[in-house]
SERO-4910 file (N, C-alpha, C, O; in steps of 0.05 Angstrom, whole numbers):
BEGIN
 pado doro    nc1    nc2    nc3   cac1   cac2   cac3    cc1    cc2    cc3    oc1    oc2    oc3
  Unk    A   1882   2047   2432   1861   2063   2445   1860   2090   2432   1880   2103   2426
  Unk    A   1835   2099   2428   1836   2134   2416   1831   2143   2441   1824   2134   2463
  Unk    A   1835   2164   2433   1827   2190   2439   1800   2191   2461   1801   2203   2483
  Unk    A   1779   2178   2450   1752   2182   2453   1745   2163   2471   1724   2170   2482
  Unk    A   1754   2142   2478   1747   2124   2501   1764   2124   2527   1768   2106   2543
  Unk    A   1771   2146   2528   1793   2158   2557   1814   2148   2558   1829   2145   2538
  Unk    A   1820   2139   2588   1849   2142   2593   1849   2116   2591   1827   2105   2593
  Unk    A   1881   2094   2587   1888   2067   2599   1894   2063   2624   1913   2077   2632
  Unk    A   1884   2048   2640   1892   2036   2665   1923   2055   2673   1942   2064   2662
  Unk    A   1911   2053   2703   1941   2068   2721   1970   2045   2718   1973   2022   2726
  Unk    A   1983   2060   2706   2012   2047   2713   2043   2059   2734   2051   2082   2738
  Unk    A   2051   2042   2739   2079   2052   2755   2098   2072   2743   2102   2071   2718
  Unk    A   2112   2090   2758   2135   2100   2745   2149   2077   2736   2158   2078   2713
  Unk    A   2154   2045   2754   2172   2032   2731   2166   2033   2709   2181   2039   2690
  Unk    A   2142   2026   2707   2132   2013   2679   2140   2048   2660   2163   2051   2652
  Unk    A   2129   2061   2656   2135   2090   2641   2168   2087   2637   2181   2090   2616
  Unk    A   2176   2080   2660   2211   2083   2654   2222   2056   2629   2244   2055   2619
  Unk    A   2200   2039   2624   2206   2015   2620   2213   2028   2585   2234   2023   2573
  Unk    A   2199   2040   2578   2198   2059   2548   2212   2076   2548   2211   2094   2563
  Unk    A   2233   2073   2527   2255   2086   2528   2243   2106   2495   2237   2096   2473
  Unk    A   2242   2136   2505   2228   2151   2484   2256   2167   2486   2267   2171   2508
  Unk    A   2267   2175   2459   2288   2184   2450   2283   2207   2424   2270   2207   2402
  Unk    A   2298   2224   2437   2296   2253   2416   2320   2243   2387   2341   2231   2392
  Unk    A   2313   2249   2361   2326   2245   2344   2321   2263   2320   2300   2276   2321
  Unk    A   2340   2267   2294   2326   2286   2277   2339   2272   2252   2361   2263   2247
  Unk    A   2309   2273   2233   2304   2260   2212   2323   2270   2188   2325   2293   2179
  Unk    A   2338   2243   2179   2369   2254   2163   2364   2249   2136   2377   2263   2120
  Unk    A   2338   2223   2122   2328   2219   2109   2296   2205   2106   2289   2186   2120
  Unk    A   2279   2217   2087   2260   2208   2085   2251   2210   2054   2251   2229   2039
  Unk    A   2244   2186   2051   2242   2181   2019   2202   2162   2019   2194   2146   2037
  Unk    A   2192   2168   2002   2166   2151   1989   2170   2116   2006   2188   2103   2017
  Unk    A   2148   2112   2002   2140   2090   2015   2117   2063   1998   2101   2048   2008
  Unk    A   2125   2065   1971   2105   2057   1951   2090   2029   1960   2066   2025   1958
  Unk    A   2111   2010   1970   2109   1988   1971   2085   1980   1998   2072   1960   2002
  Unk    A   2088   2004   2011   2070   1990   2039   2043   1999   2030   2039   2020   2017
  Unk    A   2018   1979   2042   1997   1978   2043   1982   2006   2048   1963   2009   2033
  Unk    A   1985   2020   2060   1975   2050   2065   2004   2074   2063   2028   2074   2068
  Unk    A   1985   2091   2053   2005   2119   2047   2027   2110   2068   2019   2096   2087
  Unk    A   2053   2118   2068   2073   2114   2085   2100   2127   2078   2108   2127   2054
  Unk    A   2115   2138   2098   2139   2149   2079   2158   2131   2107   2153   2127   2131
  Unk    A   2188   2124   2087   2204   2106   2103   2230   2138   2116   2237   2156   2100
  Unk    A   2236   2137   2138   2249   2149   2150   2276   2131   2164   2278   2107   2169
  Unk    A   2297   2152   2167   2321   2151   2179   2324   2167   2196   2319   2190   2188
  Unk    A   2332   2165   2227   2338   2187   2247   2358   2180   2262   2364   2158   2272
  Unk    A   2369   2202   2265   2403   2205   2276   2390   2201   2310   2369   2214   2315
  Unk    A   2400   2187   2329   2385   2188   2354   2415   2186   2373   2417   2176   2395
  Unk    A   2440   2200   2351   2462   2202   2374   2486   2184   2365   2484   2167   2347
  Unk    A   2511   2189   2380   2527   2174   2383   2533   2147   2393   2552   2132   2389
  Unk    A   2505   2142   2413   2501   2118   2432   2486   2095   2411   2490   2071   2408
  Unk    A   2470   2111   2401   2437   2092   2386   2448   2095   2359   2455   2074   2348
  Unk    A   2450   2119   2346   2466   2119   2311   2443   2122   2296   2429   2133   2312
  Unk    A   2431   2120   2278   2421   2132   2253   2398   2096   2249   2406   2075   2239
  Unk    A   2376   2100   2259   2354   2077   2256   2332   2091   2236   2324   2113   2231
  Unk    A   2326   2062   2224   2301   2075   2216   2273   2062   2215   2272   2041   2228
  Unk    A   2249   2070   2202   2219   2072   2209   2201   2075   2187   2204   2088   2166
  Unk    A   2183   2062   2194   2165   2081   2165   2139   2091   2189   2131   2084   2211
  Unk    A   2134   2110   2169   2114   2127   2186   2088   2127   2164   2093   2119   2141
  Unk    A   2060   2134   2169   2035   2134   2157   2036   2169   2159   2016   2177   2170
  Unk    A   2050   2186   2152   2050   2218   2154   2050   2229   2129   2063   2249   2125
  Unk    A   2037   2217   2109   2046   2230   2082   2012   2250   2077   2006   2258   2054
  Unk    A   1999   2254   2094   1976   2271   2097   1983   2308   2101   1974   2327   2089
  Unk    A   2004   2305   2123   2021   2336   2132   2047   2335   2124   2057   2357   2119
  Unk    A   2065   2308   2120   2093   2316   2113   2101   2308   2081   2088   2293   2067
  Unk    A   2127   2320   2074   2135   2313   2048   2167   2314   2059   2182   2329   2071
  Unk    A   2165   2288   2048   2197   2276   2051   2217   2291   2051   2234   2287   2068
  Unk    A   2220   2317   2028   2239   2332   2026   2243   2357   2049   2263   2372   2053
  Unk    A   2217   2357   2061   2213   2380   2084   2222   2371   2113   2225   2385   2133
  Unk    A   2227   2341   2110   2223   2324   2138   2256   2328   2145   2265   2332   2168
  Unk    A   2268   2327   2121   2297   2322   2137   2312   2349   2156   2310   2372   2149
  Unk    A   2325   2342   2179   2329   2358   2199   2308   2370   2212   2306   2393   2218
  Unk    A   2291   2352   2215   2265   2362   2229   2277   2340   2261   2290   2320   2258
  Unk    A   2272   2345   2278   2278   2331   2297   2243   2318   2312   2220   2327   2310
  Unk    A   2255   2294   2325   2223   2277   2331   2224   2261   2350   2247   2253   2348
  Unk    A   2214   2247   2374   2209   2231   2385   2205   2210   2372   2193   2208   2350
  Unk    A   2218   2186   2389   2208   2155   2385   2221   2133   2399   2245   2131   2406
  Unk    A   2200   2115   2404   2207   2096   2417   2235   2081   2402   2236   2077   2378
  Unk    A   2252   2074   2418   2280   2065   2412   2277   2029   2424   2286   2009   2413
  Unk    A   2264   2031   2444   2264   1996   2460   2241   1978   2450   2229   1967   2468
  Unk    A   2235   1974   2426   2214   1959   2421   2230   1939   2399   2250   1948   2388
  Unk    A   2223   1919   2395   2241   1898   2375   2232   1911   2347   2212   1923   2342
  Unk    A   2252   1905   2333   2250   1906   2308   2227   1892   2294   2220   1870   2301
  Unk    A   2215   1904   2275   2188   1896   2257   2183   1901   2234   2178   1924   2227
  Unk    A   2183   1877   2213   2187   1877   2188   2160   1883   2181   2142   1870   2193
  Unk    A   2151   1907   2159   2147   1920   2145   2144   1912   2110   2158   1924   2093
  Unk    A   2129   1896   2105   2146   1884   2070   2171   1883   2073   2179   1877   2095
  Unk    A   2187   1886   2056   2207   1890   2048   2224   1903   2066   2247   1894   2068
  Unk    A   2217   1925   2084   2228   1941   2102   2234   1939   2125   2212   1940   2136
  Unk    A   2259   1936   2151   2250   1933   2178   2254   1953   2192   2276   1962   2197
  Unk    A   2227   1965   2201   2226   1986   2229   2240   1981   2252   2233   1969   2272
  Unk    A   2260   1991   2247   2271   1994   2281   2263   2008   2301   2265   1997   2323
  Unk    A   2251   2035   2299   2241   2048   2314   2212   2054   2313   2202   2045   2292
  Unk    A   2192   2069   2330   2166   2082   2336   2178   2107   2335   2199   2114   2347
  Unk    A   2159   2126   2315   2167   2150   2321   2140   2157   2329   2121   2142   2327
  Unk    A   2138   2185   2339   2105   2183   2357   2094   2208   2345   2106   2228   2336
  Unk    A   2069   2201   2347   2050   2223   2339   2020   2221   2355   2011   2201   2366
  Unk    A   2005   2252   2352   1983   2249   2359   1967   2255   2333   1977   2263   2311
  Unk    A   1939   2248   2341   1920   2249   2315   1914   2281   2315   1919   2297   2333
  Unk    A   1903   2287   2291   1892   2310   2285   1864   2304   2287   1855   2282   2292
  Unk    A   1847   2329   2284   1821   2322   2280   1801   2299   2267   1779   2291   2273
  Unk    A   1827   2290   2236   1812   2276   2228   1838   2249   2228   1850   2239   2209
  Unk    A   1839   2243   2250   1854   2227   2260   1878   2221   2242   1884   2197   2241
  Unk    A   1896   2239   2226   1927   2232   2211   1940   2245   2233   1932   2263   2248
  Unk    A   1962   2231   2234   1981   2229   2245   1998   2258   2247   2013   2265   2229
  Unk    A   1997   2274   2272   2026   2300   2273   2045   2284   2297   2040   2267   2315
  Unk    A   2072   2298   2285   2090   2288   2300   2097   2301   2321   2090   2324   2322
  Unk    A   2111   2291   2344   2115   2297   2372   2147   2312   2359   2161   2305   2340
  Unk    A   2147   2330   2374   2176   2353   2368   2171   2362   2383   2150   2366   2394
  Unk    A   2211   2370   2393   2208   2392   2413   2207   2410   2396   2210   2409   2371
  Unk    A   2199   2438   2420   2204   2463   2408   2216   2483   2407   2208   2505   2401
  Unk    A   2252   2470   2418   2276   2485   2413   2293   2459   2412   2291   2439   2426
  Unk    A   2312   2464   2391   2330   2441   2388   2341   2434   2416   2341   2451   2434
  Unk    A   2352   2403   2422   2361   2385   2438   2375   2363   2433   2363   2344   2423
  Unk    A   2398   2361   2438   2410   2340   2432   2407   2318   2422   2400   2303   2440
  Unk    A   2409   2303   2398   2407   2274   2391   2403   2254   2410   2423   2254   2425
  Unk    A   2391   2241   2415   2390   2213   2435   2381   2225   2460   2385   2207   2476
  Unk    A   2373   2242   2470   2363   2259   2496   2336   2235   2509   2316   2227   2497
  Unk    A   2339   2231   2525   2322   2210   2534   2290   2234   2554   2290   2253   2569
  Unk    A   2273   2219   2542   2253   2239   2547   2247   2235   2580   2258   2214   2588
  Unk    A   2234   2246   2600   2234   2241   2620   2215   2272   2640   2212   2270   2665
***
């Protein structure tokens, strides 16, 4: 759903609780040649509990790999694993669109602990 056709249907606090959105900060991010659209593949530390997963993201519009690391980010942690070419995404990391709909990433805006469960 964008932006532009409103909201989705009302859901429960269960259901919201059902998504487990987890603070983490990006330890590596390297090029993404192989996938079908611009993409850079990511690693994020999400704690002692969760450990170091990783993702590819479509962000190579605002970010450069070498700027990303220790950047801290949101992402979904409870979604199955999803192969990617060659690659498997373990995690959603989240973003909203910009004007011309690329991708910015969700960050807090004072550091917070690794694995911090959003809420």
């Amino acid at each position: 759903m964008t932006a532009d056709q409103g909201t989705s249907p009302e859901i429960t606090y269960e259901d919201f609780a059902r998504v487990d959105v987890r603070v983490g900060t990006i330890v590596d991010a390297q090029p993404f040649p192989e996938a079908r659209r611009p993409a850079l593949k990511l690693w994020v530390d999400l704690g002692a509990a969760i450990g170091v997963k990783k993702t590819s993201a479509q962000i190579t519009l605002h970010y450069d790999p070498g700027r990303l690391v220790g950047k801290q980010v949101a992402a979904v942690v409870n979604f199955p694993p999803r192969q990617i070419g060659k690659f498997m995404s373990e995690i959603l990391v989240l973003g909203f669109p910009d004007e011309a709909g690329e991708v910015v990433l969700v960050t807090p805006d004072l550091p917070v602990p690794n694995g911090g469960r959003l809420y």
